[in-house]
Steps between C-alpha positions, in 0.01 A plus 500: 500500500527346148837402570408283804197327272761440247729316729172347674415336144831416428535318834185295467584400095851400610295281788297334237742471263740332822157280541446404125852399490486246772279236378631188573691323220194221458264770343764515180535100472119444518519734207761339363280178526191623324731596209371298200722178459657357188193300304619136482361225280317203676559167298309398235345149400400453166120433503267230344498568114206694403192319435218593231215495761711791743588739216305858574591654185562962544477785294865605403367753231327572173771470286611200678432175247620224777246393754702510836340294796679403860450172618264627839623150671873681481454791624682658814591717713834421659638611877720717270217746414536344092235365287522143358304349218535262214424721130371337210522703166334354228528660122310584277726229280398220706794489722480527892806625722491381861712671805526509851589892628463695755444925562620742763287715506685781702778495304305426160685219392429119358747218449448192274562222735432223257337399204281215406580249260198283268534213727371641808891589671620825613855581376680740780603788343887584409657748776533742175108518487424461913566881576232699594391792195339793532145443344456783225175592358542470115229418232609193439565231803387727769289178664764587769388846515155370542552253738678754693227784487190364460493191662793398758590799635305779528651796551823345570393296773488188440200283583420305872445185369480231201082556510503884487734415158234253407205752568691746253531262236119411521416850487718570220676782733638579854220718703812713595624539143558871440 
């Protein structure tokens, strides 16, 4: 009697396992499909240069001397999934550094795509400084870092639109920042 339930389950898991295997070859390429694709960069126009009236300066840290704003008229989100904005850095010294760069968030990167020059250009940046870097959260220059956490992409995801990027800035953090 236990030998005929034996062969009786074996007989019914060799059926399903017969079954299982038959799927038609579609099921694995609709798989195949929803497989994550490369990321690939949408192209980038350099924006207006920043103006005085759109600068929404952000907290960086307290042993942070600079005051770091982002020119709210610049900022985007691009089909790519990356964050866009124009960043003014002014020193303590007097001076003021201006750049256009962008974040990906999901892979928690920035890239320097140009800087801006006293007269109001942009000057592209060199293909040496155009890669994308991992952002690193050190003491000193982490505005990336902050940018990254606390206001463009919370939690890794990066924000739906310029506005919600906007909102952040005005509330001096991303509702979503961890």
């Amino acid at each position: 009697m236990i030998r005929w339930a034996v062969l009786l389950l074996a007989g019914i898991a060799g059926s399903a396992l017969a079954q299982f295997g038959s799927y038609p070859r579609q099921e694995q390429s609709r798989y195949d499909e929803d497989a994550e694709k490369p990321w690939v960069e949408a192209a980038v126009d350099l924006p207006a240069f920043p103006a005085e009236e759109n600068l929404r300066e952000f907290y960086v840290s307290a042993a942070a001397s600079n005051k770091f704003y982002i020119d709210a008229s610049t900022l985007a989100v691009g089909a790519d999934g990356a964050v866009r904005y124009a960043l003014v850095v002014k020193a303590t010294g007097g001076a003021t550094n201006v750049s256009f760069e962008g974040i990906h968030c999901k892979n928690r990167s920035w890239k320097h795509y140009a800087t801006g020059r006293s007269d109001g250009a942009w000057v592209k940046s060199p293909a040496s400084r155009a890669d994308w870097r991992p952002i690193e959260n050190r003491p000193v220059n982490r505005h990336h870092a902050a940018l990254s956490r606390d206001y463009f992409c919370p939690g890794g995801i990066p924000i739906n639109s310029a506005e919600e990027g906007r909102n952040a800035l005005r509330l001096g953090r991303h509702p979503n920042a961890i």
